[in-house]
N, C-alpha and C positions, 0 to 999 in steps of 0.2 A: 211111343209107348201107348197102348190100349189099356184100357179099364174095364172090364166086365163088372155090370150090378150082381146081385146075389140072385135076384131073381129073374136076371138074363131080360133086364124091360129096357134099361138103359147102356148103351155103348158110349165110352169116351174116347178120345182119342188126343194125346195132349205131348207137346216134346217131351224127350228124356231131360229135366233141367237137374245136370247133374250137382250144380251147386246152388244153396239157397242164396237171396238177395245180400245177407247177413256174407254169408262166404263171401259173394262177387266183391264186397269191400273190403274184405280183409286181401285178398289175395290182389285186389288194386293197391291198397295201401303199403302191402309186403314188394310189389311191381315198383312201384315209386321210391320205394326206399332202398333197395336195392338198385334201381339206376343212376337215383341221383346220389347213393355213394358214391359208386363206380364213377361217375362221369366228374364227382368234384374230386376226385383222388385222381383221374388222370387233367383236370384241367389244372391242379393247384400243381402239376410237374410240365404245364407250360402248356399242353396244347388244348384250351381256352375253348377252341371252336366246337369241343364234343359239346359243350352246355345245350347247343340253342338243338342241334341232332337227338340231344338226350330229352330236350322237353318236347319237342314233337314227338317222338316215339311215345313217353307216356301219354301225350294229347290222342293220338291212336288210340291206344289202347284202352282209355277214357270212354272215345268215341265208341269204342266194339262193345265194350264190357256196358256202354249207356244202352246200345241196340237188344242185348242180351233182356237186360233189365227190361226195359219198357215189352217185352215178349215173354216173358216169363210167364203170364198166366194166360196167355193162346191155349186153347181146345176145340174142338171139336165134337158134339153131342150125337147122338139117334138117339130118341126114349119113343116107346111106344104106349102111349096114354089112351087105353080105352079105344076109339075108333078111329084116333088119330095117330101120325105117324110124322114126329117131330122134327128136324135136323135143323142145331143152331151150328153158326160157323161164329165164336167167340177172338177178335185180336185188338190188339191194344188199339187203332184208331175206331175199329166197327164191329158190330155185333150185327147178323144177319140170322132170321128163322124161318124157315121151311114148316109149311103143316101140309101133309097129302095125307088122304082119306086110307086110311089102314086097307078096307077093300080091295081098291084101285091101285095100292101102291107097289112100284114094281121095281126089283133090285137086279140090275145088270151087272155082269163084269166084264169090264171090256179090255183086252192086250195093245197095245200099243206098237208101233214097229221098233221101240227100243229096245223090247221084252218086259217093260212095265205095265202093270195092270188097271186098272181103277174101278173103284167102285161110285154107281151115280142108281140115286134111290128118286124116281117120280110118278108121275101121271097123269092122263089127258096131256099129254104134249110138253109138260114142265119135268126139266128134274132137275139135280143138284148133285154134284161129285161129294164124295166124303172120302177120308181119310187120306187126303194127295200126299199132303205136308209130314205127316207126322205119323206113317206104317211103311212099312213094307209090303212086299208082294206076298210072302205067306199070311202076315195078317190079316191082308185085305181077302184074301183068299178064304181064311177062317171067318172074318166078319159077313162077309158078304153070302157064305151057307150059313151063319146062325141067320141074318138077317131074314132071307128067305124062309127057314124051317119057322121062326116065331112068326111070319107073316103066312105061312101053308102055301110057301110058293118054292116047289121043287121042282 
């Protein structure tokens, strides 16, 4: 998912998190109760051994629904501030920031032999990829001509 400012200075780029932190529990909670019915109604008719199958599954799903969680506020910035020309890379272990000189700064789009594209914004010999994780090929597509037009690079 992309975010456009209103005034076209700042670009985001952040997952689709289709459920809040608040859902991700409830819909764990609803997962667990729902297994470990199922699994004590077929263990109290004798076969015992679904229990310990049934509590790893939920421990999975524990596990995924934890990776989700600790990812959920990942994004991806460009702002263009005055003479500078920003890109933070925001995730749950690191936060990283990019500053190239608005002048100098220079936004490529490059294909890939998968048919993927990317966009990498730098200068003097540094640059930085944006939007890998969390756009598509038309968006990057769309970002990477606003990026150029706000920077007067056609």
């Amino acid at each position: 998912m992309t975010v456009f400012s209103s005034d076209g200075n700042i670009i985001v780029a952040k997952p689709n998190n289709s459920l809040t932190p608040k859902g991700l529990m409830w819909l764990f909670i609803s997962i667990v109760l729902l297994t470990m019915t199922v699994a004590l109604g077929v263990s109290l008719s004798g076969a015992w051994l679904v229990l310990p199958f049934a509590g790893f599954e939920v421990l999975a799903f524990a596990y995924a629904l934890h990776h989700v969680y600790l990812h959920y506020g990942d994004y991806e910035s460009v702002s263009l501030v005055g003479n500078e020309v920003v890109v933070e890379k925001h995730s749950y272990k690191n936060s990283e920031k990019f500053t190239f000189q608005r002048y100098w700064a220079k936004v490529t789009l490059r294909n890939s032999m998968d048919g993927t594209c990317s966009i990498f914004i730098g200068s003097h010999g540094k640059e930085v990829e944006f939007g890998s994780r969390y756009m598509d090929n038309e968006q990057r597509i769309t970002v990477a001509r606003q990026l150029k037009q706000q920077l007067n690079i056609v």
